[in-house]
C-alpha positions as CSV (number, residue, x, y, z in Angstrom):
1,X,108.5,101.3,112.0
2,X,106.9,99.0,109.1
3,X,104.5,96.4,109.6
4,X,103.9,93.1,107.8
5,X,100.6,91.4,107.4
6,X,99.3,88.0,106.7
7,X,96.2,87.2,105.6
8,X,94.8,83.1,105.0
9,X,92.3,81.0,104.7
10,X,92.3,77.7,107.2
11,X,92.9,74.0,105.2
12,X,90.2,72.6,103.9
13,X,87.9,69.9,106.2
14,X,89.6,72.0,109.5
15,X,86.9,74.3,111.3
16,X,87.5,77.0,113.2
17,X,88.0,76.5,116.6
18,X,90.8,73.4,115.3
19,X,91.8,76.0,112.7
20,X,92.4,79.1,116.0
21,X,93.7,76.3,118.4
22,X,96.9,75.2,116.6
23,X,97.4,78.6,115.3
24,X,97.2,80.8,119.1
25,X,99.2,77.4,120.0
26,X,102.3,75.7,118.3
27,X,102.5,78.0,115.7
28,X,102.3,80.7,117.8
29,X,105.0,79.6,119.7
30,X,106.8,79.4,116.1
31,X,106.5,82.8,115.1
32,X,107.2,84.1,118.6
33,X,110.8,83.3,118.2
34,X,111.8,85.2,115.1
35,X,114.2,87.9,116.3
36,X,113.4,91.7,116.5
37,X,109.6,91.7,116.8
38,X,108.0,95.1,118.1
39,X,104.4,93.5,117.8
40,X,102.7,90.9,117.1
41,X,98.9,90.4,116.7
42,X,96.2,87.1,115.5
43,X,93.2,88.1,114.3
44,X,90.9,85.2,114.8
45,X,87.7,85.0,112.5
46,X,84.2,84.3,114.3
47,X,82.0,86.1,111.0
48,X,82.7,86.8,107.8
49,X,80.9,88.8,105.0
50,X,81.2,89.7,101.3
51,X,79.9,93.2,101.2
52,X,81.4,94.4,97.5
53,X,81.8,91.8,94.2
54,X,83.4,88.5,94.8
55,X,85.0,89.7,98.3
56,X,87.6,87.6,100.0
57,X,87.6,84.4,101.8
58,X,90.1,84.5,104.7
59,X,89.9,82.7,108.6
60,X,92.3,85.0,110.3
61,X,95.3,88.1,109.7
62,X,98.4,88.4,111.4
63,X,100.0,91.5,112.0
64,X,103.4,91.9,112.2
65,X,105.8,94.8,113.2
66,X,109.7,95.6,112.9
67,X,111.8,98.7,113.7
68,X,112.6,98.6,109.7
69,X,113.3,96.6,106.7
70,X,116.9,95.4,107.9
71,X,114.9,94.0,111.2
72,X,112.3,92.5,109.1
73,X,114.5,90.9,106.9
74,X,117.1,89.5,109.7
75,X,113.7,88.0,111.2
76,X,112.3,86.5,108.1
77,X,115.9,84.4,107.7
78,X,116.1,83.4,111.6
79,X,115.3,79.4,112.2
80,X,112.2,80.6,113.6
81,X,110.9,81.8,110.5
82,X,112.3,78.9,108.2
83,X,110.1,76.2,110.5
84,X,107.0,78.2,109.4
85,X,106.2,77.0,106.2
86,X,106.1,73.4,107.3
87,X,103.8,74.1,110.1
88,X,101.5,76.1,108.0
89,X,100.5,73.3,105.7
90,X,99.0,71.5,109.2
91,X,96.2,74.6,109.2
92,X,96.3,76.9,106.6
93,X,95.6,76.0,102.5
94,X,95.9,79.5,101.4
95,X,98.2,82.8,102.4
96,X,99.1,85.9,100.9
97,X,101.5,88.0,102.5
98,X,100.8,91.7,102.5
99,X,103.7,94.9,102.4
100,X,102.0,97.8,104.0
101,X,102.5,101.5,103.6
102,X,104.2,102.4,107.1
103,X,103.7,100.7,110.5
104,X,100.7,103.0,111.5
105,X,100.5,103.6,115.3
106,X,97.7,101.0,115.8
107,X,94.4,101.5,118.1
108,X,93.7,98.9,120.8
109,X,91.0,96.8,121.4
110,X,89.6,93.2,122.7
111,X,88.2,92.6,119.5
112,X,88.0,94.1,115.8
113,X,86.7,94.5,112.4
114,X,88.5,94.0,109.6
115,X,87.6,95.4,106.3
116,X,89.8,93.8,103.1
117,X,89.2,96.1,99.6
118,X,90.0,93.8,97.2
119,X,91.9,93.9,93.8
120,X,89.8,96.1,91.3
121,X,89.2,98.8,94.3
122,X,88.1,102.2,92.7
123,X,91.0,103.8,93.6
124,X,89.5,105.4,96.8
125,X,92.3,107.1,99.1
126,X,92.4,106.0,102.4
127,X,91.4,109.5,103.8
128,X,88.3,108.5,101.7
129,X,88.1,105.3,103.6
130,X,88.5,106.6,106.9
131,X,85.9,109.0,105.8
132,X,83.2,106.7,104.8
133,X,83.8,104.5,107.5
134,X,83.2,107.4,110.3
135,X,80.0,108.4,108.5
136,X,78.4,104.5,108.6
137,X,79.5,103.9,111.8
138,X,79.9,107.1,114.1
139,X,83.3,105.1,115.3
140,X,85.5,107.3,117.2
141,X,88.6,108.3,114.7
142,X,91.0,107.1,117.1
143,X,89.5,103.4,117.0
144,X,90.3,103.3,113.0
145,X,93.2,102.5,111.1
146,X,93.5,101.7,108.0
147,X,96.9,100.1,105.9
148,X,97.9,100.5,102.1
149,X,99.2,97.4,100.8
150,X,102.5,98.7,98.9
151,X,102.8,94.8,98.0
152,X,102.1,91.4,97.9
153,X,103.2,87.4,97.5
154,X,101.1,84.3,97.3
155,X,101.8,81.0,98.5
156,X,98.6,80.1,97.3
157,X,95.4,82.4,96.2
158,X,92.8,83.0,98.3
159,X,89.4,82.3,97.3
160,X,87.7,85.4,95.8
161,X,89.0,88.8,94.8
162,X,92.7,87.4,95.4
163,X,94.3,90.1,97.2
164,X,93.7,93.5,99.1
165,X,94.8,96.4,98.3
166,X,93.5,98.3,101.0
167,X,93.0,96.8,104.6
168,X,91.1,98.7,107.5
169,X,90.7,97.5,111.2
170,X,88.1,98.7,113.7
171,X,88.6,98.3,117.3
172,X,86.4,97.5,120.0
173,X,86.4,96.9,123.6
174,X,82.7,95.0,123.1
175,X,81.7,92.2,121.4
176,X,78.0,93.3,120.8
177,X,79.4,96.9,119.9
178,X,81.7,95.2,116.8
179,X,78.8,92.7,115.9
180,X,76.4,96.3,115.7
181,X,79.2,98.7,113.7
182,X,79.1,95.1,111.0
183,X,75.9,95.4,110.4
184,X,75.6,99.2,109.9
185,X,78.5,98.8,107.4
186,X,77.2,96.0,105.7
187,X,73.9,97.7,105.4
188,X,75.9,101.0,104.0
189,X,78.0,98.9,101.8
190,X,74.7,97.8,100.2
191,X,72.7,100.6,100.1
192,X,75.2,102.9,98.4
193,X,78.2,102.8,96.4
194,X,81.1,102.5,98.7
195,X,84.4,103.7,97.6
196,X,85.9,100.3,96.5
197,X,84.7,97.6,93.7
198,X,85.0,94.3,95.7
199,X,85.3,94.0,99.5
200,X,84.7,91.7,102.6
201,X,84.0,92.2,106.2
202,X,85.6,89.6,108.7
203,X,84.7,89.8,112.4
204,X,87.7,89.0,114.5
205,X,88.9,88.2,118.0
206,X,92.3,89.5,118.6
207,X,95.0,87.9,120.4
208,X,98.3,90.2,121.3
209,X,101.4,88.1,121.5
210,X,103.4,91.2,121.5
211,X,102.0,94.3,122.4
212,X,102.5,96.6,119.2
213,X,103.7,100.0,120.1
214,X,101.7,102.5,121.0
215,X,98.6,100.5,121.0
């Protein structure tokens, strides 16, 4: 299994809620019809922070998965997929499209942290990651994972850093219990030298089209 993600910022004099209504509606629909999906998940920004250097500025992730690259590929030249760009530019200004590692078993959850480590990351492992992140936040292991971006591509930059290199979601059932874990790791991230060089925080509600595997 290998999983795709997509990370953007939302066109420029569009706020959020116009920014989340066209994208968890006809583009949605859009990207629903690409052949061979195993999973399929919008992570819609409510809070964002810069918690390392210049950070990155993004208003939502997808999260895409496919049995392998011949799947992934075969979906990325249906129709479906070929009517995206032109619907992006009604919403989105900026979108860099992310490679990642393997298609880890994601954890499940109403709604998430996400934790972008930016280009000119210290090199930290993301055993070192998962590490830090269970000291500053006392999360339950099984409600972490984190991806290694093998790879990008930009349409156009995204304001800050420019892209991740390592990207780490927390889940939670609880609104108030995500908005708590944010501000113990931006206090941690502050505090102490965290094991990356230029980070942000984004809090997100999540919205399953397809229901990944094993989530």
């Amino acid at each position: 299994m290998i999983k795709r993600i997509t990370i953007f910022a939302r066109r420029d004099g569009l706020d959020r809620r116009a920014f989340s209504a066209h994208w968890s509606g006809p583009h949605r629909a859009i990207a629903a019809g690409m052949p061979n999906i195993l999973g399929y998940r919008q992570n819609h920004a409510l809070d964002a922070w810069t918690i390392a250097g210049e950070g990155l500025v993004i208003d939502g992730m997808a999260e895409l998965w496919f049995a392998d690259d011949v799947a992934m590929a075969a979906a990325l030249a249906s129709p479906a997929a070929a009517a995206l760009p032109a619907d992006e530019l009604d919403f989105m200004r900026a979108i860099t499209l992310c490679r990642i590692a393997e298609g880890l078993r994601p954890p499940a959850g109403q709604c998430k942290l996400i934790l972008l480590a930016g280009s000119g990351s210290r090199g930290a492992s993301t055993a070192q990651l998962a590490d830090w992140l269970g000291a500053c936040t006392d999360l339950d292991p099984r409600r972490i994972g984190i991806d290694r971006v093998l790879a990008t591509a930009t349409r156009e930059a995204l304001p800050g850093a420019g892209k991740p290199d390592v990207i780490a979601s927390l889940l939670f059932d609880d609104m108030t219990d995500a908005q708590d874990c944010a501000a113990r790791i931006i206090k941690a991230a502050r505090s102490a030298s965290p094991p990356f060089a230029s980070a942000s925080l984004m809090l997100a509600d999540v919205l399953t089209v397809v229901p990944p595997p094993c989530s």
